[in-house]
KELODREN-466247 format. One record per residue (C-alpha): residue number from 1; residue in one letter; x, y, z. Coordinates in steps of 0.25 Angstrom, whole numbers, plus 5000, padded with zeros to 4 digits. Example, Ala and Ser with C-alpha at 12.3 -4.5 7.8 and 13.67 -1.06 7.14 Angstrom:
# residues 2
<pt num="1" residu="A" x="5049" y="4982" z="5031"/>
<pt num="2" residu="S" x="5055" y="4996" z="5029"/>
***
This chain:
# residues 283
<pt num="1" residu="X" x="5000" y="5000" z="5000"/>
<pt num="2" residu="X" x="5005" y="5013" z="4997"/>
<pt num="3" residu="X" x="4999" y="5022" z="5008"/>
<pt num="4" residu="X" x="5016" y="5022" z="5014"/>
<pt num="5" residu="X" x="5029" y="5024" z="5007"/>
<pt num="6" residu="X" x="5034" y="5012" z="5012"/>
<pt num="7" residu="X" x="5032" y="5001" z="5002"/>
<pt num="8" residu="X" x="5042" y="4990" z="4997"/>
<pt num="9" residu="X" x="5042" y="4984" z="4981"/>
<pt num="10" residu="X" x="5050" y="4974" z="4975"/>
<pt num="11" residu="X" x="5055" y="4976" z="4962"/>
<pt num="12" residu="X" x="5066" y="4973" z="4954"/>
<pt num="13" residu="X" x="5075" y="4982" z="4946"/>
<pt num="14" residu="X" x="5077" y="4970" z="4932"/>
<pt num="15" residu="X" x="5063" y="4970" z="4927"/>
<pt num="16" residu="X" x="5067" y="4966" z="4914"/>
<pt num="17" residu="X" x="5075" y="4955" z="4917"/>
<pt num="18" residu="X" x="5064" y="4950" z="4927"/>
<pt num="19" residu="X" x="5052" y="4952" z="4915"/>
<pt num="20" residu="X" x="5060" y="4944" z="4905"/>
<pt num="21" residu="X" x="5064" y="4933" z="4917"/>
<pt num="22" residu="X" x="5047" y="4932" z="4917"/>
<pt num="23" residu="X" x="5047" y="4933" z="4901"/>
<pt num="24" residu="X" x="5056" y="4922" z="4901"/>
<pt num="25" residu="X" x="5049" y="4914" z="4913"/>
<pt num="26" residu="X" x="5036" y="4915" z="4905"/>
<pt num="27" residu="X" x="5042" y="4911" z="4892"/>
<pt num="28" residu="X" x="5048" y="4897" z="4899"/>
<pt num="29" residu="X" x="5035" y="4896" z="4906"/>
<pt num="30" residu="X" x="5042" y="4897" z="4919"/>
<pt num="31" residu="X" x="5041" y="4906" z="4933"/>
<pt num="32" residu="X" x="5027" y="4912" z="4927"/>
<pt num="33" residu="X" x="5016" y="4912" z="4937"/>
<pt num="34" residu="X" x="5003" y="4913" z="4931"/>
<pt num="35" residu="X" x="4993" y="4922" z="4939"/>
<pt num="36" residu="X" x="4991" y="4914" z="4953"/>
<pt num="37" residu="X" x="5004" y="4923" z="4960"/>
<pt num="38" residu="X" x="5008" y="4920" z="4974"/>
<pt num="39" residu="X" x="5017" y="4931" z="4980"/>
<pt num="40" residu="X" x="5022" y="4929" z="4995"/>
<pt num="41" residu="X" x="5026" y="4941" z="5004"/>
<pt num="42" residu="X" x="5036" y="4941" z="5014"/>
<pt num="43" residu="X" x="5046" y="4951" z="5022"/>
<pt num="44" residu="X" x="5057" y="4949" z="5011"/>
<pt num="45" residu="X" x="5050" y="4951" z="4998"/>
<pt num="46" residu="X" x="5039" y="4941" z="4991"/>
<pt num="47" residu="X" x="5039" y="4928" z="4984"/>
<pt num="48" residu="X" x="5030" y="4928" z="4970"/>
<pt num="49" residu="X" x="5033" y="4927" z="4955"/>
<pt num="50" residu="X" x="5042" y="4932" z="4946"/>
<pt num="51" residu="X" x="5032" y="4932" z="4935"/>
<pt num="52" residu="X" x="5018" y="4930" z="4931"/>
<pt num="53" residu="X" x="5006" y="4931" z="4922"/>
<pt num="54" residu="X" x="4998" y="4943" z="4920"/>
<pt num="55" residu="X" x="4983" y="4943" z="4923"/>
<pt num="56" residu="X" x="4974" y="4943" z="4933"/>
<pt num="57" residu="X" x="4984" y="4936" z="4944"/>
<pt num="58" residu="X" x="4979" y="4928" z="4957"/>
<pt num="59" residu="X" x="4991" y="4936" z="4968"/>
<pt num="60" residu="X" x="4994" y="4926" z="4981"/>
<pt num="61" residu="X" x="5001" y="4936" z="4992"/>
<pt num="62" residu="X" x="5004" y="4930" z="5005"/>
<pt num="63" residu="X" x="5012" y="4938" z="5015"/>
<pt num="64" residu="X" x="5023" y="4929" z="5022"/>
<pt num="65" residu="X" x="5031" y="4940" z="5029"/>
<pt num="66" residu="X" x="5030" y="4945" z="5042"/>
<pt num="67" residu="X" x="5025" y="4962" z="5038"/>
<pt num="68" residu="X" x="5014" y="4965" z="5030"/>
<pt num="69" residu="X" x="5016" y="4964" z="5014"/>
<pt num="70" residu="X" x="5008" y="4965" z="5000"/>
<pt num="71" residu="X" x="5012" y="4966" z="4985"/>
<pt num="72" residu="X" x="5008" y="4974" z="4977"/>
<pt num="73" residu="X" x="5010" y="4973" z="4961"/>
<pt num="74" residu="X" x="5016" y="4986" z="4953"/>
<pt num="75" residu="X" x="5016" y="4986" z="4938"/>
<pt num="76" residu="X" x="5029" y="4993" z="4935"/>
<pt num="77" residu="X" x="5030" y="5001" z="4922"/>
<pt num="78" residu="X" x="5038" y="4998" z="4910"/>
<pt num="79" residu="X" x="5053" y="5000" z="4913"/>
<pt num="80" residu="X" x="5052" y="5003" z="4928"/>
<pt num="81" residu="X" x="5059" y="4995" z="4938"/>
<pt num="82" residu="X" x="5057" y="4992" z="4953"/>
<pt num="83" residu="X" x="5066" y="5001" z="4955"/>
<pt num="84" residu="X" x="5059" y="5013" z="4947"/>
<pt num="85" residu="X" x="5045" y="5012" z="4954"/>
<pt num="86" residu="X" x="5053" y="5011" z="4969"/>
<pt num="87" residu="X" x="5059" y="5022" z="4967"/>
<pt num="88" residu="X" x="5047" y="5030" z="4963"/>
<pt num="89" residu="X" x="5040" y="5025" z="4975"/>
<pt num="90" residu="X" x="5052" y="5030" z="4985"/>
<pt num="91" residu="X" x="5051" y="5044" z="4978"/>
<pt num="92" residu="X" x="5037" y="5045" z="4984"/>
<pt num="93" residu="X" x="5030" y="5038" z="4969"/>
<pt num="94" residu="X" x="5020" y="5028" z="4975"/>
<pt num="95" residu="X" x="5015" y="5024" z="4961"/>
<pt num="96" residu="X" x="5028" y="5026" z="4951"/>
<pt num="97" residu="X" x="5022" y="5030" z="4937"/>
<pt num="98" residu="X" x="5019" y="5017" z="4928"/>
<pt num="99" residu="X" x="5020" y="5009" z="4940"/>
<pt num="100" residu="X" x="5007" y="5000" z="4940"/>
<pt num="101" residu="X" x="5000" y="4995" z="4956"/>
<pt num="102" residu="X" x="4993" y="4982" z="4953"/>
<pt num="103" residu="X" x="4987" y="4979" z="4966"/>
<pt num="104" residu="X" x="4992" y="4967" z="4974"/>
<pt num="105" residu="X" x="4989" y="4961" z="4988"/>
<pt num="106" residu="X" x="4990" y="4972" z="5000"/>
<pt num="107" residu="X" x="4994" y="4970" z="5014"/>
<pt num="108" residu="X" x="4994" y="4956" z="5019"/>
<pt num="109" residu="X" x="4998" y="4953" z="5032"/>
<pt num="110" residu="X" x="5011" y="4941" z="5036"/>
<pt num="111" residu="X" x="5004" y="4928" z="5033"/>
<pt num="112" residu="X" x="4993" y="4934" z="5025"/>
<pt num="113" residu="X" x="4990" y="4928" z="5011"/>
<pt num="114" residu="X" x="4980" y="4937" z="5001"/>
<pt num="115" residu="X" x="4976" y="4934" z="4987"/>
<pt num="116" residu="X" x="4974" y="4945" z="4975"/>
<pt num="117" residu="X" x="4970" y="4943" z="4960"/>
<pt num="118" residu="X" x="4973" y="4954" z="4952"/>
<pt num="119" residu="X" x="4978" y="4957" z="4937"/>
<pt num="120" residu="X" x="4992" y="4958" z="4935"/>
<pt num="121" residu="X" x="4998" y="4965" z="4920"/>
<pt num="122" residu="X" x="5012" y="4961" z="4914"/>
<pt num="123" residu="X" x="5022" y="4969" z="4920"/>
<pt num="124" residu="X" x="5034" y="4969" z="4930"/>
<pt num="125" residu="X" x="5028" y="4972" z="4945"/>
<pt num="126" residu="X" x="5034" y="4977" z="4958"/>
<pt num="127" residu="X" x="5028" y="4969" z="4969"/>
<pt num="128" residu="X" x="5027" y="4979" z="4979"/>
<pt num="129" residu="X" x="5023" y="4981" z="4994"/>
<pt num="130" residu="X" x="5020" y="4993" z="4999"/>
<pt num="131" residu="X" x="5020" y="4991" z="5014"/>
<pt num="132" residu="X" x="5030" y="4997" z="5023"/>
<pt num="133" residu="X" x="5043" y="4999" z="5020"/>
<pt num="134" residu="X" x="5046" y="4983" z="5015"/>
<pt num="135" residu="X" x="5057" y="4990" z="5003"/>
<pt num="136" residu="X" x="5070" y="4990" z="5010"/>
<pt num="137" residu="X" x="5068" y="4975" z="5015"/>
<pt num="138" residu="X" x="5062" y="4968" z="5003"/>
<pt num="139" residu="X" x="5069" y="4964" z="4989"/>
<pt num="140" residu="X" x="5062" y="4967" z="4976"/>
<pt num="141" residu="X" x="5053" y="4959" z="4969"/>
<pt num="142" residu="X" x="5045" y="4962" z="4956"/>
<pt num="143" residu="X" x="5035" y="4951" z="4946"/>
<pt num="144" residu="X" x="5032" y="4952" z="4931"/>
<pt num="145" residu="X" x="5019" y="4949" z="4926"/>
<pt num="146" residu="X" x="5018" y="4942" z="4910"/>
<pt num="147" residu="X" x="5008" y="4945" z="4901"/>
<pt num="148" residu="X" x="4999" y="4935" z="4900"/>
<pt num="149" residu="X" x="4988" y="4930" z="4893"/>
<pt num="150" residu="X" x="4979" y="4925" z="4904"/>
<pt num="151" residu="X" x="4971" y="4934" z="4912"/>
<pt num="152" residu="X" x="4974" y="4928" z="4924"/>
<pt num="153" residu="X" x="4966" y="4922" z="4936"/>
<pt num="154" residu="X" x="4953" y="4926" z="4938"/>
<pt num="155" residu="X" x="4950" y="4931" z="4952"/>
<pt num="156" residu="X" x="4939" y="4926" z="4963"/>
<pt num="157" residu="X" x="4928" y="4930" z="4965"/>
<pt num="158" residu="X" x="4927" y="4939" z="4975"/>
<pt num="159" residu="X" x="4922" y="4941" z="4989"/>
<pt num="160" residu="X" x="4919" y="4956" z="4989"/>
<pt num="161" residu="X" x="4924" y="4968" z="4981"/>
<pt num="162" residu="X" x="4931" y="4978" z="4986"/>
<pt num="163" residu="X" x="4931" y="4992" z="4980"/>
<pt num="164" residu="X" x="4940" y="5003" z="4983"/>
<pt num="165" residu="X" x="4936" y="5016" z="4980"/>
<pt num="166" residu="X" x="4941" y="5031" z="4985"/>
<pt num="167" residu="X" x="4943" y="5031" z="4997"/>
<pt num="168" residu="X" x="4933" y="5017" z="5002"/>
<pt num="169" residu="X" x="4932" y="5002" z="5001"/>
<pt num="170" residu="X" x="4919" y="4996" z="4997"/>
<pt num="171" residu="X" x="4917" y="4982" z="5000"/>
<pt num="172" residu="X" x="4907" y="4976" z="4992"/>
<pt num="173" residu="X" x="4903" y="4962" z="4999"/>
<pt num="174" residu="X" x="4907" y="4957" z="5014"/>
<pt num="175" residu="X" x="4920" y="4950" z="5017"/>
<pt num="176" residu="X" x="4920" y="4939" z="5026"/>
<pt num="177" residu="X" x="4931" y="4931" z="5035"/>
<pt num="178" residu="X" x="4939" y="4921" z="5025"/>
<pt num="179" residu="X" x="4947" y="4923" z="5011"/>
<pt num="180" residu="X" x="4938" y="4934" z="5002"/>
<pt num="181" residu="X" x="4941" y="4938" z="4989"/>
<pt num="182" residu="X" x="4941" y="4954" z="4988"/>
<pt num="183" residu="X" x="4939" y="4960" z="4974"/>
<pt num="184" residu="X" x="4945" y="4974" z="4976"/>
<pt num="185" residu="X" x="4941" y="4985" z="4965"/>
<pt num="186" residu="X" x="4946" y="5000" z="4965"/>
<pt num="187" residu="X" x="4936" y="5007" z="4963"/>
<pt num="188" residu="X" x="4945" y="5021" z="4965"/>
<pt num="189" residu="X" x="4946" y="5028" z="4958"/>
<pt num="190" residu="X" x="4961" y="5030" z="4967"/>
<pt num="191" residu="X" x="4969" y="5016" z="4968"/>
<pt num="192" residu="X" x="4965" y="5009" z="4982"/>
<pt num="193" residu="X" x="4971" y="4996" z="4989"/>
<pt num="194" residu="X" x="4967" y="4989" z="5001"/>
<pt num="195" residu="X" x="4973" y="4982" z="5013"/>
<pt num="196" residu="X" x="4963" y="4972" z="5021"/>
<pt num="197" residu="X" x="4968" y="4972" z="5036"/>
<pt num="198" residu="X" x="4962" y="4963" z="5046"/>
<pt num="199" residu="X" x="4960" y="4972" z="5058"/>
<pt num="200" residu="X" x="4969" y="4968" z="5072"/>
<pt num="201" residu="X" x="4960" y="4965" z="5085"/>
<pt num="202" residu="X" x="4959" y="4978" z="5091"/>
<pt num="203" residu="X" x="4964" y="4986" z="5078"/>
<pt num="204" residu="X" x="4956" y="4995" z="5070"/>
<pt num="205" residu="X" x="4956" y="5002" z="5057"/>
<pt num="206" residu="X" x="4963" y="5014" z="5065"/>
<pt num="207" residu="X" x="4976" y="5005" z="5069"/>
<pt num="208" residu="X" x="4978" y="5001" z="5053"/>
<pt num="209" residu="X" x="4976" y="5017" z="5048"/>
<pt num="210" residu="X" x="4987" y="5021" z="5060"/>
<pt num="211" residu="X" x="4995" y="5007" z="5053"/>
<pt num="212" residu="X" x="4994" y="5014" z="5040"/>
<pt num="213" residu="X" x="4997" y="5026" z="5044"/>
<pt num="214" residu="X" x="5011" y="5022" z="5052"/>
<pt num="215" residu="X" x="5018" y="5015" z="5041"/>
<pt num="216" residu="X" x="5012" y="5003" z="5044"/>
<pt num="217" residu="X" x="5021" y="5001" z="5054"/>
<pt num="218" residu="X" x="5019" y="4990" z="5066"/>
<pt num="219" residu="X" x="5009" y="4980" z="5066"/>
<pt num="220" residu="X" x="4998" y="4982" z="5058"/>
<pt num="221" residu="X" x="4982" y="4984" z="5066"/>
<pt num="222" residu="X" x="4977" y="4972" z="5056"/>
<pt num="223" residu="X" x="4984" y="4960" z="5046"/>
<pt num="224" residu="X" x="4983" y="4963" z="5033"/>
<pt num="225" residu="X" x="4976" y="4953" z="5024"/>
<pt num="226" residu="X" x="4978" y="4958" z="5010"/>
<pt num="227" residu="X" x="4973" y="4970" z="5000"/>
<pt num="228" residu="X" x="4974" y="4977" z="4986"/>
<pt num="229" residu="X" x="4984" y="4986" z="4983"/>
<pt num="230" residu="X" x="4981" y="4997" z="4973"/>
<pt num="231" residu="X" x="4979" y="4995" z="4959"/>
<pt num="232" residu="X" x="4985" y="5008" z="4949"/>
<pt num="233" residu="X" x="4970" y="5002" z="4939"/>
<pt num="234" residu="X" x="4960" y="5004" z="4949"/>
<pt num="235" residu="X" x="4950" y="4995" z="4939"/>
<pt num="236" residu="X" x="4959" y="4982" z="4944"/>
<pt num="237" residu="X" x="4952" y="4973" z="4953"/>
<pt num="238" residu="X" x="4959" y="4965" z="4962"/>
<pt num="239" residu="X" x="4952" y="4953" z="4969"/>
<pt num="240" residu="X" x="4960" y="4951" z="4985"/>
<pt num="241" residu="X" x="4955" y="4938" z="4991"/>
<pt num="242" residu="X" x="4961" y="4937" z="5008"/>
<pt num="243" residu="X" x="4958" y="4932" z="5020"/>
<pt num="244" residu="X" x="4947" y="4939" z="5031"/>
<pt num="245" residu="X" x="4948" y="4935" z="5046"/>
<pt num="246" residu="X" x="4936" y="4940" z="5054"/>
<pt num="247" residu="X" x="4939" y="4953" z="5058"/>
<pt num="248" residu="X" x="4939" y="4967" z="5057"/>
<pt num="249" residu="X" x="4947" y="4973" z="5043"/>
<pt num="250" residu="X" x="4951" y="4985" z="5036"/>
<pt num="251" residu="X" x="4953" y="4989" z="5023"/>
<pt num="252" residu="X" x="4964" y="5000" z="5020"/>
<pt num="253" residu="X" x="4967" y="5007" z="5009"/>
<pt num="254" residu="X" x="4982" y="5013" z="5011"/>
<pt num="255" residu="X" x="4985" y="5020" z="4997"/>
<pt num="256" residu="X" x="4989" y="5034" z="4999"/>
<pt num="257" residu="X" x="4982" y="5047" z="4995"/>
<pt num="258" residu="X" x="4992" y="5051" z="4986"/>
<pt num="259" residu="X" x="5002" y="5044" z="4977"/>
<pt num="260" residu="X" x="5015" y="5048" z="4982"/>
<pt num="261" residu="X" x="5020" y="5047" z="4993"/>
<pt num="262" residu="X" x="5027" y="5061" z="4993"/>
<pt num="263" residu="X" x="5014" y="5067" z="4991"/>
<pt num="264" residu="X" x="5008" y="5073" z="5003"/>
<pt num="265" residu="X" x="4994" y="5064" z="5009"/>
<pt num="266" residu="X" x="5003" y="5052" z="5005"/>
<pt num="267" residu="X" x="4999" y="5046" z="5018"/>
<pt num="268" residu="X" x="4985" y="5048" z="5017"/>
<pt num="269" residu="X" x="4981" y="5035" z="5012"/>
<pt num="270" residu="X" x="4964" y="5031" z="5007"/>
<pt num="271" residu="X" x="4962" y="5027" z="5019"/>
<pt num="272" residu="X" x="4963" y="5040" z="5026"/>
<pt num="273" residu="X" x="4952" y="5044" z="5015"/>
<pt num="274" residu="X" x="4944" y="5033" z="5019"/>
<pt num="275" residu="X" x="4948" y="5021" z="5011"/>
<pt num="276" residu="X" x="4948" y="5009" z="5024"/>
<pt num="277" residu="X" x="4938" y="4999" z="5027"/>
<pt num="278" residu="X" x="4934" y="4989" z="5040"/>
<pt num="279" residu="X" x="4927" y="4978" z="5037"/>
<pt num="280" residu="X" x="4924" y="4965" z="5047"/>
<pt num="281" residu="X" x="4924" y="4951" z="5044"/>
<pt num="282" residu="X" x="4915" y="4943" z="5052"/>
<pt num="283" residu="X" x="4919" y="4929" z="5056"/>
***
């Protein structure tokens, strides 16, 4: 979430020479991974694919560190390295020019598993986290995606829709305790994401804004069980299927106001305006 400076993304500098490795794993039929991708978080970096198909993808993200992680997928433009877009982003450039936010599962807590389906296009992607200040301790890490001429898994059905809309969540249907599929649409017309927190005993939606607003430092007032991360084409739909305990929930919405963060209000984030949610989920 880009509502802090703090961020880490992996990347490497040899894009070329990584996209013609892919070119040459797809000619040989070798080291492609069609659209079921299964990408493992821990303190040191992630585990994942080098390469795979593009298309609607089916994204497995489990969280085996011991701090808070999520990945987010960023389209680089033609000719621009890791390198490039971190510089930007240091300068106070939260989205470099041609640089493209694809979404991707937000916050999950250690030991917490989401799942996500969302449409990936041909291209050279950072795999970015944008919680706390993980880029000093964590090598970089970048995935192509090929051309392909599939369209890629269809997604489930969903549970309830979820639309997110300046500066509101509207929940259409009830979620209940158990796995639920989420179908998230940006309605905007501003990009949106969310984080789902399931709320501490004794903690209320106060404890996660003071969170928020401290850096995130310390130990959060809920676990994080997943989210979307913000899409640059607000028309994408992106389906989030995770786990609901009984228990008391918030949904947050941490993107800043404005979209650098030299600007001044770059701590004002949507939810200051409004955009959070508390839902319950009986047992």
């Amino acid at each position: 979430m880009r509502s802090i400076r703090n961020f880490f993304v992996f990347f490497i500098s040899g894009l070329t020479i990584f996209y013609t490795s892919c070119l040459d794993s797809q000619k040989n039929n070798q080291n492609i991974v069609d659209n079921k991708v299964h990408i493992i978080a821990n303190d040191a970096g992630y585990e994942y694919p080098d390469c795979i198909l593009a298309g609607m993808s089916h994204i497995i993200f489990e969280n085996h560190g011991s701090e808070i992680h999520e990945v987010m997928f960023v389209k680089l433009s033609e000719g621009m390295t890791g390198k490039n877009y971190l510089d930007e982003v240091a300068s106070g450039i939260s989205f470099p020019e041609g640089a493209i936010d694809y979404s991707g599962p937000g916050l999950v807590s250690s030991g917490g598993k989401v799942e996500m389906w969302l449409t990936l296009d041909p291209g050279n992607y950072l795999l970015a986290c944008w919680f706390k200040g993980h880029l000093e301790t964590l090598k970089p890490y970048t995935m192509t995606v090929l051309k392909s001429g599939k369209k890629g898994i269809t997604p489930p059905k969903e549970d309830v829709t979820l639309k997110m809309i300046d500066f509101r969540f509207e929940l259409d249907g009830i979620l209940k305790k158990g796995d639920q599929v989420i179908k998230v649409e940006t309605v905007g017309p501003t990009m949106h994401e969310v984080d789902f927190f399931r709320l501490h005993d004794g903690k209320t939606i106060e404890d996660i804004r003071q969170w928020q607003k401290q850096g995130k430092n310390g130990q959060p007032p809920g676990t994080a069980i997943g989210g979307i991360l913000d899409n640059h084409d607000i028309s994408r739909i992106v389906w989030l299927k995770t786990n609901f305990e009984p228990g008391r929930y918030v949904l947050w919405c941490g993107m800043a106001m404005v979209p650098d963060s030299n600007e001044p209000g770059f701590d004002v984030t949507h939810a200051d305006a409004g955009m959070f949610k508390e839902l319950l989920i009986q047992d």
